[in-house]
Structure formats: structure tokens, C-alpha cells
Residue frames relative to the residue before (quaternion, step in Angstrom):
aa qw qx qy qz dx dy dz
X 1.0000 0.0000 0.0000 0.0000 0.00 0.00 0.00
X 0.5675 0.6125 -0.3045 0.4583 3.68 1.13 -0.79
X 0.5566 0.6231 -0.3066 0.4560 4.06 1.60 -0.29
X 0.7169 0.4536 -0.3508 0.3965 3.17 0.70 -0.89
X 0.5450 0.4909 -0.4793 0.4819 4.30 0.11 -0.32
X 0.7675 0.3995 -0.3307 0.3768 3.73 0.55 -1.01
X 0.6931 0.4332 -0.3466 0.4602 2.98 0.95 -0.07
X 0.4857 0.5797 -0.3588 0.5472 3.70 1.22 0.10
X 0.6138 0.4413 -0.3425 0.5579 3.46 0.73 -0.92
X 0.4859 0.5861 -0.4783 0.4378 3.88 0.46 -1.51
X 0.8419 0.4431 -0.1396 0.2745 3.24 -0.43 -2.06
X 0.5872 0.6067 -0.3109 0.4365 3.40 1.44 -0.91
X 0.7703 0.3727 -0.2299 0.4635 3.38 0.77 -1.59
X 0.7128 0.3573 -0.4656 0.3840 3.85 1.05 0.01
X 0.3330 0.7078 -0.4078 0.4710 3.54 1.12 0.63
X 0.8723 0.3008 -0.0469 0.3827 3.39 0.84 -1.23
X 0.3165 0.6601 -0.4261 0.5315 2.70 2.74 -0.01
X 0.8134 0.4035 -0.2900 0.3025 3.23 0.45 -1.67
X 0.4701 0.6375 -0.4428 0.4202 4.04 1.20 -0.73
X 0.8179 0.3426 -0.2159 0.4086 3.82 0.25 -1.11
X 0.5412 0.5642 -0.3600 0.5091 3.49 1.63 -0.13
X 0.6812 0.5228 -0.2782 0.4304 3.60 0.98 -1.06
X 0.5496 0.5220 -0.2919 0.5833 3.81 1.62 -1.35
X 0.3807 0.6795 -0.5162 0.3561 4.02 0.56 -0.36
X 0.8625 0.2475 0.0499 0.4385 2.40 -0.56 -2.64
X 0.6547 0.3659 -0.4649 0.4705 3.83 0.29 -0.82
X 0.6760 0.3535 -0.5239 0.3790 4.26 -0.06 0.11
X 0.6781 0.4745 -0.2902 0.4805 3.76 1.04 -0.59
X 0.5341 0.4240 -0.4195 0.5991 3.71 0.94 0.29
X 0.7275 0.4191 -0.3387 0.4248 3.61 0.51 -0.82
X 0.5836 0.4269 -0.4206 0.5479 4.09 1.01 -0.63
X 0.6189 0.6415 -0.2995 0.3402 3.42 0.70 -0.89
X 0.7855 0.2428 -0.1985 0.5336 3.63 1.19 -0.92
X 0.4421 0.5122 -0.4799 0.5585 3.68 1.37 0.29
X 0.8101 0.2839 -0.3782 0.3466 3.24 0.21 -0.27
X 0.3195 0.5876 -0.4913 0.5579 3.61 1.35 0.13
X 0.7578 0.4886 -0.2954 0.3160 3.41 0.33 -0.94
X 0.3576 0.7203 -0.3248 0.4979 3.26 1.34 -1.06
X 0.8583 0.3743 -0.1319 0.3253 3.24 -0.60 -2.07
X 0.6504 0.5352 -0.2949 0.4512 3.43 0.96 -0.80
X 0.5731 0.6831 -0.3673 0.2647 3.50 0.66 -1.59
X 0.7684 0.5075 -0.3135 0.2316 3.35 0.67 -1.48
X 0.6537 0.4757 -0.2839 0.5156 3.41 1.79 -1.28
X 0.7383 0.2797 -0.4886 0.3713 3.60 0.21 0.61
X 0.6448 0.3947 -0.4520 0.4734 3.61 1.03 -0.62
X 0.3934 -0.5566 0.5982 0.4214 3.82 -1.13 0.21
X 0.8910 -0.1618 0.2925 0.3072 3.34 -2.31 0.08
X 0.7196 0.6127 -0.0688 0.3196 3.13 0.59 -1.46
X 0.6105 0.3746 -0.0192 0.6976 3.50 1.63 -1.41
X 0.6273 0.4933 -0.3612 0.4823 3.79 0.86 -0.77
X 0.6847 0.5046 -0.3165 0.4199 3.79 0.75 -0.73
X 0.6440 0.6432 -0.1057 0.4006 3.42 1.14 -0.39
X 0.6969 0.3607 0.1306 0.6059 2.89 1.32 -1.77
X 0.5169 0.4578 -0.4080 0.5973 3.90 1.31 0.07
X 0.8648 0.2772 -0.3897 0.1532 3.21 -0.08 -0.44
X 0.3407 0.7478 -0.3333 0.4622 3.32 1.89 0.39
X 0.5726 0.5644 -0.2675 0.5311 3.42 1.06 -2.05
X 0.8643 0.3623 -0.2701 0.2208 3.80 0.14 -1.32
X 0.4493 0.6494 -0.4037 0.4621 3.29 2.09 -0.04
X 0.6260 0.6205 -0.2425 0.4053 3.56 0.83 -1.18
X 0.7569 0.3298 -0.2439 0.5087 3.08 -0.43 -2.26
X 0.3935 0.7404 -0.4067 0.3626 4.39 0.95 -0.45
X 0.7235 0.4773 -0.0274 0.4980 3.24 0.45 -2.47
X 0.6639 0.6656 -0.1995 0.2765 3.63 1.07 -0.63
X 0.6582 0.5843 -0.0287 0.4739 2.33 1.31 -2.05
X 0.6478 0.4574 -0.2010 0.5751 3.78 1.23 -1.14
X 0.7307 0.3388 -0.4042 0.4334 3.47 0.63 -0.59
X 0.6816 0.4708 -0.3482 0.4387 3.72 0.90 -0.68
X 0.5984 0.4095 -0.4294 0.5383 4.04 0.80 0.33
X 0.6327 0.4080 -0.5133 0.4119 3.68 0.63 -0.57
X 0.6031 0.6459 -0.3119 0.3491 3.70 0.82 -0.99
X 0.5802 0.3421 -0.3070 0.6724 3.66 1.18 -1.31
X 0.7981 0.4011 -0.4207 0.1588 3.83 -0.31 -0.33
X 0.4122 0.5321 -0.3723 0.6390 3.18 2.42 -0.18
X 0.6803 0.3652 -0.4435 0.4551 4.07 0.06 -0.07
X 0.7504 0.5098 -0.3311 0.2594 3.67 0.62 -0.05
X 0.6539 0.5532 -0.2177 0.4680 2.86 1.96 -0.94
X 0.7814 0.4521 -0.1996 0.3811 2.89 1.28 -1.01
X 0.4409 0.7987 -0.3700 0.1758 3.14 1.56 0.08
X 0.3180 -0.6741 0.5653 0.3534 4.20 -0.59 0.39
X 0.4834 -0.6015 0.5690 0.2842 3.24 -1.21 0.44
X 0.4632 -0.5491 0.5516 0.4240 4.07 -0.81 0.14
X 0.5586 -0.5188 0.6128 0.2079 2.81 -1.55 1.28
């Protein structure tokens, strides 16, 4: 009877391995294609639509950038080494 919690815990902490592993990569693909987006925007929208539309892009892709390093820097510290 003394098996079952350790395994819950077990299962718990690889649950929360995978949650902070998935928040990683799915926020660093997402800064990753906002900025793609950024770069692109300018050669199809003209001058005119770029002046407008930059200063939005630089709030965001901004908010991103901070949220997608705090995330990689919470998956590194908190990572467990393999047993």
C-alpha cells in the first residue's frame, strides 16, 4: 500500500515535466513565427501600412519575447535530473 503515492507523485512530476516542456517549445515557436511575421510584413505591406502596424508588432513580438525566456528559464531551473 505504501507504492501507490510514489507512484502518483512519479506520475505527477512527469506530468509537470511534460506541461513546462510543452509551454517551452509552443511559446518559442510562437515568438519565433511573430517575428517571422514582423520581418515579412514590411515587403508586402507598403510604408504607409508599415507605420501603423510597427508599432503594435513591437508591443507584442516585445510581450513575447519576455514571456518566452521566463518560460525557457522556468524549464531549466526547475528541471530534475533523471534518476
Amino acid at each position: 500500500m505504501t507504492e501507490q503515492p510514489e507512484v502518483t507523485i512519479r506520475r505527477l512530476d512527469e506530468r509537470q515535466e511534460d506541461t513546462r516542456k510543452a509551454l517551452a517549445i509552443g511559446l518559442s515557436v510562437a515568438t519565433f513565427l511573430v517575428g517571422l511575421i514582423y520581418l515579412l510584413v514590411p515587403l508586402w505591406a507598403g510604408a504607409d501600412k508599415w507605420d501603423r502596424a510597427s508599432s503594435p508588432f513591437q508591443v507584442v513580438f516585445t510581450a513575447m519575447v519576455g514571456l518566452t525566456g521566463s518560460a525557457i528559464g522556468y524549464y531549466f531551473s526547475s528541471r530534475n535530473p533523471p534518476s
